[in-house]
C-alpha positions, 0 to 999 in steps of 0.5 A, a space after each residue: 484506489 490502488 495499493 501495491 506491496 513491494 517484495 512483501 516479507 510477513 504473513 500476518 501484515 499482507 494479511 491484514 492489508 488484504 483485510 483494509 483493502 476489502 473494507 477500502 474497495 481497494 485493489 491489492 497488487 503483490 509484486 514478487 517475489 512474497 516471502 510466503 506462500 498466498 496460501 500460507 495459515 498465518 496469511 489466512 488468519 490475519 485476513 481471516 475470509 476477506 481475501 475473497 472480498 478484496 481484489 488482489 492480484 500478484 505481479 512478477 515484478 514492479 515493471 509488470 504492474 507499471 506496465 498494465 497501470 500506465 496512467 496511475 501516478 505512482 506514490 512510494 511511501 518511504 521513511 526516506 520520504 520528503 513529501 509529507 503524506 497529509 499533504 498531498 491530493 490523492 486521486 482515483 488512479 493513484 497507486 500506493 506503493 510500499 516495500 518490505 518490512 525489513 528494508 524498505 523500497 530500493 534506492 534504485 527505486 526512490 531515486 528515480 522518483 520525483 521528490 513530490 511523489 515519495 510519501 512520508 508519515 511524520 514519526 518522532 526522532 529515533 524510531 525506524 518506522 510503523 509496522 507495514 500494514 499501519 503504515 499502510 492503513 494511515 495513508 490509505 485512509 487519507 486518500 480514501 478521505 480525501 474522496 469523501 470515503 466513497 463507496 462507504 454507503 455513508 449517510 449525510 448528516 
């Protein structure tokens, strides 16, 4: 699995996705430029050790990333999203993209998208949207349990 975080903003949230990656055997891509230094304390308190645990690599900008990952199916995850996330078959070499906290992907982005591949989490009316990194977490443990939590060294029952 493959999660990407778009311009991220705040510390803390990037911290905890690197934590759910690491436990997921998801790679984390950064696209710049991050409202914070990789290095920064807050960043490594919500991550705590688990940045050497999870795969993270950090992008110049989307193109790049799109560019060295040509055959994943990219899924934007927007309020502005039609596609519920539920409700879609996730598969190995999608990549999960998510934008800022305080805005969201661009337009100029979504637009170019198809409808299908535009991901929403169903919310009640009148709230803007979860935090980030739960955000995050919601969707990519609907892929991861749509491949049966592979990796996770369950046993059968």
């Amino acid at each position: 699995m493959h999660i990407a975080l778009y311009q991220p903003e705040i510390p803390p949230n990037t911290g905890n996705v690197i934590r759910l990656c690491a436990n997921l055997g998801a790679t984390l891509h950064l696209i710049e430029p991050l409202g914070f230094e990789l290095d920064d304390a807050r960043l490594r308190r919500a991550g705590l050790d688990y940045r050497e645990l999870a795969c993270l690599r950090t992008w110049p900008g989307l193109e790049s990333l799109r560019t060295a990952l040509p055959d994943h199916r990219l899924l934007a995850c927007s309020t502005r999203g039609r596609q519920r996330y539920d409700q879609v078959h996730y598969g190995p070499d999608d990549l999960l993209l998510f934008g800022p906290e305080t805005r969201g992907l661009p337009d100029t982005l979504l637009s170019t998208m198809p409808p299908a591949q535009v991901l929403r989490i169903p919310m009640r009316p009148g709230n803007r949207s979860l935090n980030l990194s739960n955000a995050v977490s919601v969707i990519a443990f609907e892929a991861w349990r749509q491949a049966d939590f592979d990796g996770a060294g369950l046993t059968p029952d």
